[in-house]
C-alpha positions in Angstrom: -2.6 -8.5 -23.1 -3.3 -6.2 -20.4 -2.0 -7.4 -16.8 -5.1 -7.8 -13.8 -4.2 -6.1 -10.4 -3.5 -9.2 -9.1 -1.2 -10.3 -11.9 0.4 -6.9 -11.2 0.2 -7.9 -7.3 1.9 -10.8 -8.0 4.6 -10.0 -10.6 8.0 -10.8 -8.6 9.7 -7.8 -8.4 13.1 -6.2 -8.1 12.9 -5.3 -4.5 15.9 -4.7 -1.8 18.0 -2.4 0.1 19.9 0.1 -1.9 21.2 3.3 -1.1 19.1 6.3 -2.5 20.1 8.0 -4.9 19.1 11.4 -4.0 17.5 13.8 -1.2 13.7 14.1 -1.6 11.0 14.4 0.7 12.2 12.4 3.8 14.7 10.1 1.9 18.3 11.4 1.9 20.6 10.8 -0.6 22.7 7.5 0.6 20.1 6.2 3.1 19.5 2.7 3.2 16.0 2.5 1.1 13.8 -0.5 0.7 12.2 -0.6 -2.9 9.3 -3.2 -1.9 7.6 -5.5 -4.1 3.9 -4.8 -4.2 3.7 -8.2 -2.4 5.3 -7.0 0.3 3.3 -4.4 0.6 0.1 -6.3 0.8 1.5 -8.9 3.1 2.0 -5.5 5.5 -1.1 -3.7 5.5 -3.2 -7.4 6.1 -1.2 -7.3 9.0 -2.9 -4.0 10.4 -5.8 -5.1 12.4 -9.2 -4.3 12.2 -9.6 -0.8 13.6 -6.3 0.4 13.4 -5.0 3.1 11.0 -1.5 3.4 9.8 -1.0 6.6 7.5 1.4 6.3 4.2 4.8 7.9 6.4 4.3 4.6 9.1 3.8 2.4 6.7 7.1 3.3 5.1 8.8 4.0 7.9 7.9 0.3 9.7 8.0 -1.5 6.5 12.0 -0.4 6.3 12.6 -1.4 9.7 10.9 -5.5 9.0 13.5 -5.2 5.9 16.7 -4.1 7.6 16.1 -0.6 6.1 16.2 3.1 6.9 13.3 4.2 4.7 10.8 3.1 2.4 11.0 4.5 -1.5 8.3 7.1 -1.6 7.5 6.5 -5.3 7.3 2.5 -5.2 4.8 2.7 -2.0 2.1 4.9 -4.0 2.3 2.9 -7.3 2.0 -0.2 -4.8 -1.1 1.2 -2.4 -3.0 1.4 -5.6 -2.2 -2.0 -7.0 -2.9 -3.1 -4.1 -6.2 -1.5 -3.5 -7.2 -2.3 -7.1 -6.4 -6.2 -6.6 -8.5 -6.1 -3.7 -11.2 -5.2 -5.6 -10.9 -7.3 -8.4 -11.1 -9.9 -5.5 -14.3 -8.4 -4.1 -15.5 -8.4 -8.0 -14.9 -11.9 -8.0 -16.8 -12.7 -4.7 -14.6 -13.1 -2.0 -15.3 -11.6 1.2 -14.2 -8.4 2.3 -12.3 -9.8 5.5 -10.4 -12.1 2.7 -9.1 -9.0 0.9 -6.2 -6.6 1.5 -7.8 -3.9 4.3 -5.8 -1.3 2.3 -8.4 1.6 3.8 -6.1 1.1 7.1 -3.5 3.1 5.1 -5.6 5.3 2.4 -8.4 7.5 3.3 -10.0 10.2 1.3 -7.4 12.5 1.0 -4.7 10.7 0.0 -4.1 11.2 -3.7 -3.9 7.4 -4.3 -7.7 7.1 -3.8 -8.4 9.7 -6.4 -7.1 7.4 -8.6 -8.5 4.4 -7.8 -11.2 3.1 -10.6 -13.8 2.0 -7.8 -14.1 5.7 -6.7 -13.5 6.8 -2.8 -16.8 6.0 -1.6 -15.8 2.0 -0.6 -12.7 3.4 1.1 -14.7 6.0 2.9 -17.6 3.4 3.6 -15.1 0.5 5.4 -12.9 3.2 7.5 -16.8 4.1 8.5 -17.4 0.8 9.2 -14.0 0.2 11.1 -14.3 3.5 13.8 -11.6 5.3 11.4 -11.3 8.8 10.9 -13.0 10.1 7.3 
């Protein structure tokens, strides 16, 4: 049986503080690296408020601080944005209101490659950063 977003969303996972394994983009080898859950994640950006941006690098960056961390895994973060994003949907799908969903176009806009992949398309990100005074 294929998994929802939100049973993806929701799926404990193995998260913590371990050290990185090696040197890539602004993680170096031995830093202390959080490895969120995608609950975590969600729990983070519906704490960005309403006409505030965050872009992927704070996100990571503040989201290792709340954990006792020195950075964010880059890799976890994008498979997590889209989960999140796609949950969010599936809640819209279902009929809840949008200020009752994850506000995940605080962190993604239409150049960040997670939106390319979203299965809703880029126009409801580009629409609700519209909406919210957010840059394009």
């Amino acid at each position: 049986m294929v998994k929802s977003w939100n049973d993806r969303l929701n799926t404990p996972g193995i998260n913590g503080i371990k050290p990185s394994r090696r040197t890539v983009a602004d993680v170096v080898e031995g830093q202390p690296m959080l490895v969120p859950t995608a609950r975590q994640v969600d729990d983070f950006i519906r704490s960005i408020p309403e006409g505030v941006e965050m872009d992927i690098r704070a996100l990571r960056t503040a989201l290792a601080i709340e954990h006792g961390a020195e950075v964010t895994c880059p890799v976890t973060i994008g498979y997590h944005l889209r989960t999140v994003a796609e949950a969010a949907n599936e809640d819209l799908q279902r009929g809840m209101s949008l200020s009752d969903i994850s506000p995940y176009w605080r962190v993604i806009d239409a150049k960040t490659p997670t939106t390319r992949k979203l299965s809703f398309g880029a126009e409801f990100v580009a629409a609700q950063r519209k909406r919210e005074g957010l840059k394009p």
